[in-house]
C-alpha positions as CSV (number, residue, x, y, z in Angstrom):
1,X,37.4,-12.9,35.2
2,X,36.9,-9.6,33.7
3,X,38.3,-10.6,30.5
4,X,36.0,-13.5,30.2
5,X,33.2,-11.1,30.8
6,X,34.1,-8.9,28.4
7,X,34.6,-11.2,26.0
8,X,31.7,-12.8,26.7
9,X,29.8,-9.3,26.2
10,X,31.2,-9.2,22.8
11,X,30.4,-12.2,21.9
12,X,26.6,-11.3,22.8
13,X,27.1,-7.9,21.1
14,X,28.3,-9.7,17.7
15,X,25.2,-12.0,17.4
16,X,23.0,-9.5,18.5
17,X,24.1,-7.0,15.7
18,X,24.3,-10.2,12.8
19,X,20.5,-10.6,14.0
20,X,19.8,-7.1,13.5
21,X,21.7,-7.4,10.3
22,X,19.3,-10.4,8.8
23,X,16.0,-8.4,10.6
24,X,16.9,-5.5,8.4
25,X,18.2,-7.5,5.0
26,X,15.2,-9.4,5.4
27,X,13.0,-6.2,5.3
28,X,14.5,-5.0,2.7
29,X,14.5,-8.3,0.4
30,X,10.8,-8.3,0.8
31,X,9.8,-4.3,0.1
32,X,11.9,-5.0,-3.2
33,X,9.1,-7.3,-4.1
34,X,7.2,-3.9,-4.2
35,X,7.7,-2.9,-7.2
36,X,6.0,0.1,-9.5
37,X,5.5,-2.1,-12.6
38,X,2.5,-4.2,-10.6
39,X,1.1,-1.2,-8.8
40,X,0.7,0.3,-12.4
41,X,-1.3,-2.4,-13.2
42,X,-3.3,-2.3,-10.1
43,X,-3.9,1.3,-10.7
44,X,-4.8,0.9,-14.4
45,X,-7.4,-1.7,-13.7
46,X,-9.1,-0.6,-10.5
47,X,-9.6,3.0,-12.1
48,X,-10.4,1.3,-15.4
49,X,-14.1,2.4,-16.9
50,X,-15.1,-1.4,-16.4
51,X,-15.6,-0.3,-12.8
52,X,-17.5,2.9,-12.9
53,X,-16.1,4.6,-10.7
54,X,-16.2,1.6,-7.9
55,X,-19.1,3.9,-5.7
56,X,-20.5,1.7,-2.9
57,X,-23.6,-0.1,-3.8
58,X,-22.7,0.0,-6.8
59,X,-22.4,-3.4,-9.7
60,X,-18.7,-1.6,-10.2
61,X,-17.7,-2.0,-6.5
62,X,-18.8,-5.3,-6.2
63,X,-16.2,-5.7,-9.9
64,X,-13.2,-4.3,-7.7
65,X,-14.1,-6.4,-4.7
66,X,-13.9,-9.6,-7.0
67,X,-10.3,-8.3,-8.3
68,X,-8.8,-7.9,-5.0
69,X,-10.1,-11.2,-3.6
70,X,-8.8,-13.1,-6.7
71,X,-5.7,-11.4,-6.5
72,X,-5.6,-12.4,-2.5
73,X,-6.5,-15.7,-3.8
74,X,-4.0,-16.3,-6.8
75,X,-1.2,-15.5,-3.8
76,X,-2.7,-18.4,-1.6
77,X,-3.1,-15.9,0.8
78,X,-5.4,-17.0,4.2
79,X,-8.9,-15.5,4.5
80,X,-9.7,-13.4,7.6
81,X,-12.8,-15.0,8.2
82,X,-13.3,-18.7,7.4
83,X,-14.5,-19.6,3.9
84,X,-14.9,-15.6,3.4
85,X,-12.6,-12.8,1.8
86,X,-15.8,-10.5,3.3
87,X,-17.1,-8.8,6.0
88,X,-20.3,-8.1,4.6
89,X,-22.6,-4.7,6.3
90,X,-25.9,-3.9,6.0
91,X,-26.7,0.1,4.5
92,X,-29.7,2.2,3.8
93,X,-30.1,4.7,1.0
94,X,-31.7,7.9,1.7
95,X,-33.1,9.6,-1.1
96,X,-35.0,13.0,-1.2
97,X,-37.4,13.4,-3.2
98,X,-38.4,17.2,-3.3
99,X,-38.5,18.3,0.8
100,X,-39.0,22.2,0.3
101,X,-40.0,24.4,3.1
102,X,-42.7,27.1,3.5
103,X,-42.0,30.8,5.2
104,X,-43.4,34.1,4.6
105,X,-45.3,32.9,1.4
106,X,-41.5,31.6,0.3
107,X,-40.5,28.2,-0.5
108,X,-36.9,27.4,0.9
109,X,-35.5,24.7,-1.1
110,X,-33.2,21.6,0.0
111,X,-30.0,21.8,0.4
112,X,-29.4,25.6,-0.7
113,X,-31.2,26.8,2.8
114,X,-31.9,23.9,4.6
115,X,-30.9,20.0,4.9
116,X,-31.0,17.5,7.4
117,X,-29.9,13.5,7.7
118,X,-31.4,10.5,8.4
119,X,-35.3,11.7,8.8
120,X,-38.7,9.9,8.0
121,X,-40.8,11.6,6.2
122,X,-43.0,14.3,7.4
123,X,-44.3,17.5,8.1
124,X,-42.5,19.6,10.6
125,X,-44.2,22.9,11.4
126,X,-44.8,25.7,14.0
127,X,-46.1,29.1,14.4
128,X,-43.4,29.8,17.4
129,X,-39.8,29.7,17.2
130,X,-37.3,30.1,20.4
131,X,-33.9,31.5,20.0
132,X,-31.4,29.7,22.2
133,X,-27.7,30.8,21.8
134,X,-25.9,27.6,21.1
135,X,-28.5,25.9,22.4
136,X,-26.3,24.5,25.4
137,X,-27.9,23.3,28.6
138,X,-25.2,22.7,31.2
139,X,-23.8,23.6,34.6
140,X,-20.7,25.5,33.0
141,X,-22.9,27.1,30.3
142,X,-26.9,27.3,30.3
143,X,-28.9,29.1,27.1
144,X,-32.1,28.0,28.6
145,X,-31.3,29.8,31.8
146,X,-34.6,31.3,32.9
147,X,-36.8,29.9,30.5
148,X,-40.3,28.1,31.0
149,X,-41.9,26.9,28.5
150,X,-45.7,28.8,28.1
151,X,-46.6,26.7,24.5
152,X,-46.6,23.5,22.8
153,X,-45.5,23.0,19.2
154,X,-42.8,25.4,19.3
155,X,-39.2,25.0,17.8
156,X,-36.1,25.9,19.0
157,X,-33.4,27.7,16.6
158,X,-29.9,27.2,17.8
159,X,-26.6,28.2,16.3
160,X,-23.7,25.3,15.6
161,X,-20.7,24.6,18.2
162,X,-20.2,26.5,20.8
163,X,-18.9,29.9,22.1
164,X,-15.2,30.8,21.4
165,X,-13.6,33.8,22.4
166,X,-10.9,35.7,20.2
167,X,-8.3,34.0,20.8
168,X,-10.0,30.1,19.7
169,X,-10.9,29.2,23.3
170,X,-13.9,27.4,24.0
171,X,-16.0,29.3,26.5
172,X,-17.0,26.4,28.3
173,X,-13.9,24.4,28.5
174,X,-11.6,28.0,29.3
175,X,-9.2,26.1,26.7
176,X,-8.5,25.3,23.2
177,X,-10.1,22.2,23.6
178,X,-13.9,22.3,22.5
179,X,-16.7,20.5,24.8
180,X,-18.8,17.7,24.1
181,X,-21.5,20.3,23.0
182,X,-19.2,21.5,19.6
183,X,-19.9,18.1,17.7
184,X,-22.4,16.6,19.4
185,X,-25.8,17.5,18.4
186,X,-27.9,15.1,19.6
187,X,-26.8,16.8,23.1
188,X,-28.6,19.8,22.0
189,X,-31.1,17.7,20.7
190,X,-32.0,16.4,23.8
191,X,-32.0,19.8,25.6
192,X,-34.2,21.2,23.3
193,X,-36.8,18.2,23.6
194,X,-36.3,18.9,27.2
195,X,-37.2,22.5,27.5
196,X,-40.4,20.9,25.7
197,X,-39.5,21.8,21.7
198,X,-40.9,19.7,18.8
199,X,-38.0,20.1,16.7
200,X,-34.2,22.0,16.6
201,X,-33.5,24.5,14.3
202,X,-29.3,24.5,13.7
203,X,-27.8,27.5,11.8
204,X,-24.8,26.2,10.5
205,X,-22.7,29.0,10.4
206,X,-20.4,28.0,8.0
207,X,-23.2,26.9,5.6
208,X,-21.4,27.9,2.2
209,X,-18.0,26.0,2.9
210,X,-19.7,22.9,3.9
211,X,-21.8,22.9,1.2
212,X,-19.1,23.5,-1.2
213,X,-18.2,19.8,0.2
214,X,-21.3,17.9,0.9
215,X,-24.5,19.2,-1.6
216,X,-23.2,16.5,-4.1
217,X,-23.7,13.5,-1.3
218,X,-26.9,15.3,-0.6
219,X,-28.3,15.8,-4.0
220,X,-27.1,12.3,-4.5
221,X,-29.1,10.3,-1.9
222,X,-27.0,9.8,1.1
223,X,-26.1,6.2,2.1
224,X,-26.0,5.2,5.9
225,X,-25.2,2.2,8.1
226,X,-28.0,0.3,8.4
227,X,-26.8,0.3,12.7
228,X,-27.7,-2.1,15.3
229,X,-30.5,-0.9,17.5
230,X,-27.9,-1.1,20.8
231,X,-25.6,1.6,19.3
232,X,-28.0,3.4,17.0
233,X,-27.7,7.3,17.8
234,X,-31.2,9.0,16.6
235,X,-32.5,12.2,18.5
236,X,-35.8,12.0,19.8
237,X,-36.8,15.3,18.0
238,X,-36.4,16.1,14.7
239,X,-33.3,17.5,13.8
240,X,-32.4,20.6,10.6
241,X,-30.0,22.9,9.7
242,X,-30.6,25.7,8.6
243,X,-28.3,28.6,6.5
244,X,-27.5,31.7,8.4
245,X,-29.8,33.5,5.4
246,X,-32.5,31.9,6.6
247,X,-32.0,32.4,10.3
248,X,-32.2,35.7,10.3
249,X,-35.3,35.7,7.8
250,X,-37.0,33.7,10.3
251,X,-36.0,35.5,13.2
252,X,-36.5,38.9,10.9
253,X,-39.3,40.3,13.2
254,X,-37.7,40.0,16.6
255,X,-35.1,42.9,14.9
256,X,-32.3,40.4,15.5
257,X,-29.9,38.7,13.7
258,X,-27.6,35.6,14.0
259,X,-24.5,37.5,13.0
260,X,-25.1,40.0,15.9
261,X,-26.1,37.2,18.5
262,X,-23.3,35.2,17.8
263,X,-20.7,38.0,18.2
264,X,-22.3,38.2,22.0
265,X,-22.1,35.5,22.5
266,X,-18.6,34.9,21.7
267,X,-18.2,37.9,24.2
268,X,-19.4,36.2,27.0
269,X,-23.0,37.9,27.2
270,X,-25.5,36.2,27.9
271,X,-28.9,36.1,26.0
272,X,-32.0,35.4,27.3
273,X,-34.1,32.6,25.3
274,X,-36.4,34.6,22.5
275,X,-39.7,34.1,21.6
276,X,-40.6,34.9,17.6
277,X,-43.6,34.3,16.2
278,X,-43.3,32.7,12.6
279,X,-45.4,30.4,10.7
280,X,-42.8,27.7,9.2
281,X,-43.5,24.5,7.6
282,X,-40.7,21.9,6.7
283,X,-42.1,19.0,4.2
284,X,-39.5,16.4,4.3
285,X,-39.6,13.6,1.5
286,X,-37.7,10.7,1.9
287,X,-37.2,7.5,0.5
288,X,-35.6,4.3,1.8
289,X,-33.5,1.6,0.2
290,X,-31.4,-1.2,2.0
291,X,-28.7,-2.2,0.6
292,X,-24.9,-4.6,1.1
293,X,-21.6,-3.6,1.0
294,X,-18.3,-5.4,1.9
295,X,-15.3,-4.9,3.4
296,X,-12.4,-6.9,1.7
297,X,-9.9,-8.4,4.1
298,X,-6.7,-10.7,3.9
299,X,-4.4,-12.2,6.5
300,X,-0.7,-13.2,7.0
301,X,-1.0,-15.4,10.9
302,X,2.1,-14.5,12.8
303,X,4.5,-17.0,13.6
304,X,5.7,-16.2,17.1
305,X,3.3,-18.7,19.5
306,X,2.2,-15.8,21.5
307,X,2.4,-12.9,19.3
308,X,0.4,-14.3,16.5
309,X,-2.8,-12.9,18.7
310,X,-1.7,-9.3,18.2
311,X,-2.8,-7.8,14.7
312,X,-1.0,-5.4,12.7
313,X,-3.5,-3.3,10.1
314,X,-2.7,-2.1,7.4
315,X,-5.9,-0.4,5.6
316,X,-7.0,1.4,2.1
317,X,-10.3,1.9,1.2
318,X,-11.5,0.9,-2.6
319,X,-14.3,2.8,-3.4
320,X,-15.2,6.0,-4.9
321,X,-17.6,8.5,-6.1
322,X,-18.7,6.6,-9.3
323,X,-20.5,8.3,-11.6
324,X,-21.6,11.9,-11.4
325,X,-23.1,13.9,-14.3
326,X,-23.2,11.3,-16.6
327,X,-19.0,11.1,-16.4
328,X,-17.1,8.2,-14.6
329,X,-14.5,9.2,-11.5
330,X,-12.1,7.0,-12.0
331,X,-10.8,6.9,-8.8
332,X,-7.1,6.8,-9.8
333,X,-5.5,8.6,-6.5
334,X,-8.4,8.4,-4.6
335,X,-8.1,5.4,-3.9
336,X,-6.8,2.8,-6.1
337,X,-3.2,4.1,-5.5
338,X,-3.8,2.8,-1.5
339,X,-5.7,0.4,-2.7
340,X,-2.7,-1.4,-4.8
341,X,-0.2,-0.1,-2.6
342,X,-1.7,-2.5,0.1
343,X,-2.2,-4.9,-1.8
344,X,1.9,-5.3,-2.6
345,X,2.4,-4.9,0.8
346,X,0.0,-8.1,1.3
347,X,2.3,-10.0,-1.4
348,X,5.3,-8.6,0.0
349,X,4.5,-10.2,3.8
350,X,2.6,-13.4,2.2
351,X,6.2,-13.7,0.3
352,X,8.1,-14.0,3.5
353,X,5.6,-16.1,5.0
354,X,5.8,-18.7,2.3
355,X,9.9,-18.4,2.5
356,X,9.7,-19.2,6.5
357,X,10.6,-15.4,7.5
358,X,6.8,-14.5,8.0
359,X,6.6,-11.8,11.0
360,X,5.8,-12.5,14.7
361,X,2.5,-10.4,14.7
362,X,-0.1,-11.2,12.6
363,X,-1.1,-8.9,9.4
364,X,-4.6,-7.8,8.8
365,X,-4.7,-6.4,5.2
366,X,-8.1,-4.8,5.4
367,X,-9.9,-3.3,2.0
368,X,-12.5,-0.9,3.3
369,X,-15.5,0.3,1.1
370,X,-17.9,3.3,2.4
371,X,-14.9,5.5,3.0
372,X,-16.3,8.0,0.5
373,X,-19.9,8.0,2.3
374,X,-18.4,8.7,5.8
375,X,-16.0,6.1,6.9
376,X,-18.7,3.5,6.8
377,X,-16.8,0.3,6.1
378,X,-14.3,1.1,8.8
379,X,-16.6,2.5,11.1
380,X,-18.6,-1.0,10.9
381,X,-14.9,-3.3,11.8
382,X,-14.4,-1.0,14.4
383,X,-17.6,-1.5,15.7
384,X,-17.3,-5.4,14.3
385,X,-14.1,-6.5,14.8
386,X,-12.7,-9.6,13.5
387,X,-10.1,-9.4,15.5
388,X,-10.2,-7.7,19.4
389,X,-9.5,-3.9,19.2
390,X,-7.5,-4.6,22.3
391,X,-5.2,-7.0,20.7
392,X,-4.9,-4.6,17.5
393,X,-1.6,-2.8,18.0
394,X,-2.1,-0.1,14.9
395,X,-3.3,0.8,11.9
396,X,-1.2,2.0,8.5
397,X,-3.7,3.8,6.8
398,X,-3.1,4.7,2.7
399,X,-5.2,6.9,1.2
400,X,-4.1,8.9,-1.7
401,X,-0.1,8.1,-2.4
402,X,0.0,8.7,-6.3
403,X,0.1,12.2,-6.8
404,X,2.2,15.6,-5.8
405,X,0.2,19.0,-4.5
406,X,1.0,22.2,-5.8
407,X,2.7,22.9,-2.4
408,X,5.9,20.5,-3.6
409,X,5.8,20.9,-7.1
410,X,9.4,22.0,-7.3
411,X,10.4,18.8,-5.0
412,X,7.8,15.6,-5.3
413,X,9.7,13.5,-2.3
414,X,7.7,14.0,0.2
415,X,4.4,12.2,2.1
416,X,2.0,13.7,4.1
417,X,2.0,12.1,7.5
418,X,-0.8,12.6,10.3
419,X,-1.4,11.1,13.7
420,X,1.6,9.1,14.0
421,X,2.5,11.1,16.9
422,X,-1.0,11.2,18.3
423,X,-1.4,8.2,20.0
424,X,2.5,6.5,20.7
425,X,5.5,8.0,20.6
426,X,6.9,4.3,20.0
427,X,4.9,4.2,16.1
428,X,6.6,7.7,15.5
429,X,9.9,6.7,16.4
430,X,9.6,3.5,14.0
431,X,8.2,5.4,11.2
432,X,11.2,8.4,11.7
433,X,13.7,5.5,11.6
434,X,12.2,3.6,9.1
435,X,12.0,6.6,6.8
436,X,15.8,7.3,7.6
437,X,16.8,3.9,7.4
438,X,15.1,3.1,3.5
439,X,13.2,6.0,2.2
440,X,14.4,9.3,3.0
441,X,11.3,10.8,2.2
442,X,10.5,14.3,3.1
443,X,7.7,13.9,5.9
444,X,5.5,16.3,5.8
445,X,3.5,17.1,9.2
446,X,1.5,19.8,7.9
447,X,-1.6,18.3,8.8
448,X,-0.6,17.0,11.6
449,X,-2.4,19.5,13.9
450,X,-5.7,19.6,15.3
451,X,-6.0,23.3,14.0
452,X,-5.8,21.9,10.8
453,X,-8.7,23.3,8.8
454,X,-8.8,20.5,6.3
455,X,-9.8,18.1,9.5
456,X,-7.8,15.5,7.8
457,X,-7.5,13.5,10.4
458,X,-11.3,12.8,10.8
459,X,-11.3,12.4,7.1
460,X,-10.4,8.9,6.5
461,X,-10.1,5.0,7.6
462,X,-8.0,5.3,9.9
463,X,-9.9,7.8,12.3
464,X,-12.5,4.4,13.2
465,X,-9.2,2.8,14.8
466,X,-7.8,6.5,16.8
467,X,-11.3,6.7,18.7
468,X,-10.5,3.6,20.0
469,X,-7.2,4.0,21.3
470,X,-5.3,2.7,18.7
471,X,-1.6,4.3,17.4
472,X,-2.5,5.1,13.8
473,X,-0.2,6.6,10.9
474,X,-2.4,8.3,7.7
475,X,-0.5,8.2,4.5
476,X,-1.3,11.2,2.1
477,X,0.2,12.6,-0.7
478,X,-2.1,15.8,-0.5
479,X,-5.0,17.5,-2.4
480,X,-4.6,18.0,-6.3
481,X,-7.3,19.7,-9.2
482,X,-8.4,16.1,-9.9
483,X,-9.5,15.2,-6.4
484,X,-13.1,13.8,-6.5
485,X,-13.5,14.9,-10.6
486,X,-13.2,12.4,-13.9
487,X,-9.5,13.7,-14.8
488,X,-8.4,11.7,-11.8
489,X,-6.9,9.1,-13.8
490,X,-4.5,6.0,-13.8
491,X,-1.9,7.8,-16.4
492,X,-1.3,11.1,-13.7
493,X,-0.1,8.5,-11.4
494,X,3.6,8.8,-10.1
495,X,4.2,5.1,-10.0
496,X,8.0,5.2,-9.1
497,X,7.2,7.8,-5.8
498,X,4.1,5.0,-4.8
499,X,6.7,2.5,-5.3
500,X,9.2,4.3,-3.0
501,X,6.0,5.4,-0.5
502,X,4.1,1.8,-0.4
503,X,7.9,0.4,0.9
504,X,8.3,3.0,3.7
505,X,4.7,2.2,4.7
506,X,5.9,-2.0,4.6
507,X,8.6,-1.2,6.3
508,X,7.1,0.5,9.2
509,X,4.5,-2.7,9.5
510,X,7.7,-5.4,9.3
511,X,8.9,-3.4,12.0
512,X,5.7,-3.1,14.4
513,X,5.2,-6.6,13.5
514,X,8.5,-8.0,14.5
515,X,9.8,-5.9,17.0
516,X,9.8,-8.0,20.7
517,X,6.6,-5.6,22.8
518,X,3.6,-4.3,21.9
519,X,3.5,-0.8,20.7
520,X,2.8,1.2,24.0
521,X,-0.3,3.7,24.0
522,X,1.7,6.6,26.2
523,X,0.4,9.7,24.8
524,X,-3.1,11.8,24.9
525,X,-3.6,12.6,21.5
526,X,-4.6,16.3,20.9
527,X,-7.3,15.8,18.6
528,X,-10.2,14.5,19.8
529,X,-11.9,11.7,19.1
């Protein structure tokens, strides 16, 4: 009898591996499909001039939209939605059209000492400003302690975040982790309103840096989601910010200043809320456009009965800055290289599916556009999925693959991975394995940590899928001195690494997409969402 069993055993183990052995020489047949020769001409086309630049809202976007969808259709690939390769969204242009403000016989100019987002135009003004800390109204925390209001019309100056002690601990939370308050500011917003303000004042203390990476967006007329009135967020008060500069020249008479406030703070003293008196006036002129853009999506249906309902993503967005100064941004990194990677990873899975291998999971291929005007196109499925979040089991997220940093210049092998970690330890094991099994690709974790200054993580596509819970993997080849300038071009592109990158990234989806149970969801991911 124990023979029999044995042999039995064997028998089991035998088939068992020769399955294992087809799984794997299928996945390996179809990521050879991949190969750099059509990713070069991808790349070439999509960051050609004939698409200037591909910015959303744009004639060139809507050019590179066409491309992919032909291409999508030239495969006889399925369409997402019927009789549609779109998800179309509605947006809204802001422009600004001279707002200036008015102190001390001064005009403060937009952005270099003040800016704001999404505000009708109007006149803001006041003769009485209150100082209050980080403006933080709470049962842990309370800047408004003690204060009743004795005016109308006043404004309430705030600084940004929260407190943080020496060592990076949130004075609120007694951790590392920040509160609510750090991000959120219509929260302050509504305090302010509450302690009777007409408007918030918010020093952002890092003013310089963050304009370093935002006064070209808004110089160049920010464009929004156009949001349904259920989720739209819009404080009730107007909302600025202000530079530290001009904080303490508005708060110049009180014999204060933000620098000193803030270092108290930080200490754990408390301040009182101060009265200044000031005569400010903030014009704000803005100017309103609606506008369409579209997400481009393709689909491989799975072929297991049950697990066809579960969706596999795999995501790049397509557009880019367009053009700035007169010059075209070709976009040739950022992001034609995801862009074309996912679209061989499409022909790669619609390959198999046409040969009777196709996987058990379903395969959303989704183009996002908006990416380069905060996440918009994303943001919008997430919000509008075509498929239920609950039944999407992750998302492979490219986003600049072509290129190598000047931090592995003397070894190009290597790929920038974030989040796979953050959300299931099952999606890190796969992509580990994967890596080891086909690639052997340096993987580089650097930015994997929610200390990361860059904020990588909040800084594309695949951020829209991570606040909802879904296991996520960000694919980056890192910064380089043609990111978001015209020398970003389709000849500095390393096709033969993309080549070798866009296969690890299909191999990690064939494997998510066949394996027998869902990805699980078994970790709380340190960065928050």
């Amino acid at each position: 009898m124990r023979i029999i069993v044995i042999c039995c055993l064997s028998v089991f183990f035998h088939v068992d591996h020769l399955l294992a052995q087809g799984h794997d020489t299928l996945a390996m047949r179809y990521a050879r499909s991949i190969k750099a020769e059509q990713l070069t001409k991808h790349v070439f086309t999509l960051a050609s001039d004939e698409f200037e630049g591909r910015e959303t809202g744009t004639p060139g976007i809507e050019k590179a939209a066409q491309y992919i969808s032909t291409y999508y259709e030239s495969l006889r690939m399925q369409q997402a939605t019927p009789g549609s390769w779109f998800q179309s969204y509605p947006l809204r242009r802001e422009s600004n059209v001279g707002s200036y403000a008015e102190y001390a016989g001064a005009r403060k100019i937009f952005p270099d000492d003040f800016y704001f987002f999404g505000m009708d135009a109007q006149e803001i003004k006041s003769t009485e400003l209150v100082f209050a800390g980080y403006g933080i109204r709470d049962e842990r925390h309370n800047d408004y302690k003690g204060w009743k209001s004795k005016s109308t019309g006043f404004g309430v100056i705030c600084l940004s975040g929260e407190p943080m002690d020496s060592k990076g601990r949130s004075k609120i939370t007694g951790s590392n982790e920040t509160s609510d308050w750090n991000d959120d500011v219509l929260l302050k917003a509504e305090a302010a309103e509450k302690a009777g303000a007409k408007f918030l004042l918010v020093v952002n203390t890092n003013y310089d840096m963050y304009m370093k990476r935002v006064r070209y967006w808004l110089e160049q007329a920010p464009i929004r989601l156009e949001r349904d009135k259920e989720t739209a967020e819009v404080a009730h008060i107007p909302v600025i910010y202000i530079s530290p500069a001009f904080a303490n020249t508005l708060l110049q008479s009180s014999g204060k200043n933000i620098e000193t406030m803030q270092v108290k703070l930080n200490k754990g003293k408390r301040t009182k809320p101060l009265m200044v008196k000031v005569d400010v006036v903030f014009h704000v002129e803005q100017k309103r456009e609606r506008l369409e853009a579209k997400n481009v999506m393709a689909f491989v249906e799975g072929n297991d009965p049950l697990l066809k309902n579960e969706v596999v993503v795999v995501s790049a967005h397509y557009d880019h800055i367009g053009i700035v100064n007169g010059q075209i941004n070709n976009g040739a990194d950022d992001d034609a290289s995801g862009t074309s990677a996912t679209m061989e990873i499409a022909e790669a899975f619609q390959l198999a599916k046409m040969e009777g291998h196709g996987p058990k999971r379903s395969v959303l291929i989704l183009h996002v556009s908006g990416e380069e005007k905060g996440l918009l196109g994303s943001e919008w499925y997430s919000d509008h999925p075509i498929f239920p979040l609950e039944n999407t089991v992750c998302d492979l997220n490219i986003d600049m693959i072509g290129r190598t940093d000047v931090e592995h210049a003397a070894d190009s092998n290597y790929i920038y991975l974030i989040g796979s970690d953050k959300l299931s330890t099952d999606l890190h094991k796969i992509s580990e394995d994967c890596n080891a099994k086909y690639s052997n690709l340096n993987l580089d974790y650097t930015f994997n940590s929610p200390n990361d200054p860059n904020r990588f993580y909040y800084r594309s596509d695949h951020y829209n899928f991570a606040k909802h819970n879904i296991p996520v993997i960000f694919y980056f080849s890192g910064v380089h001195e043609d990111y978001h300038k015209p020398g970003d071009d389709a000849k500095k592109i390393a096709y033969k690494k993309m080549e070798q990158i866009t296969r690890l990234v299909f191999h990690t989806a064939w494997e998510v997409a066949n394996r027998p149970d869902k990805l699980k969801v078994d970790v709380v991911s340190d960065f928050k969402n």
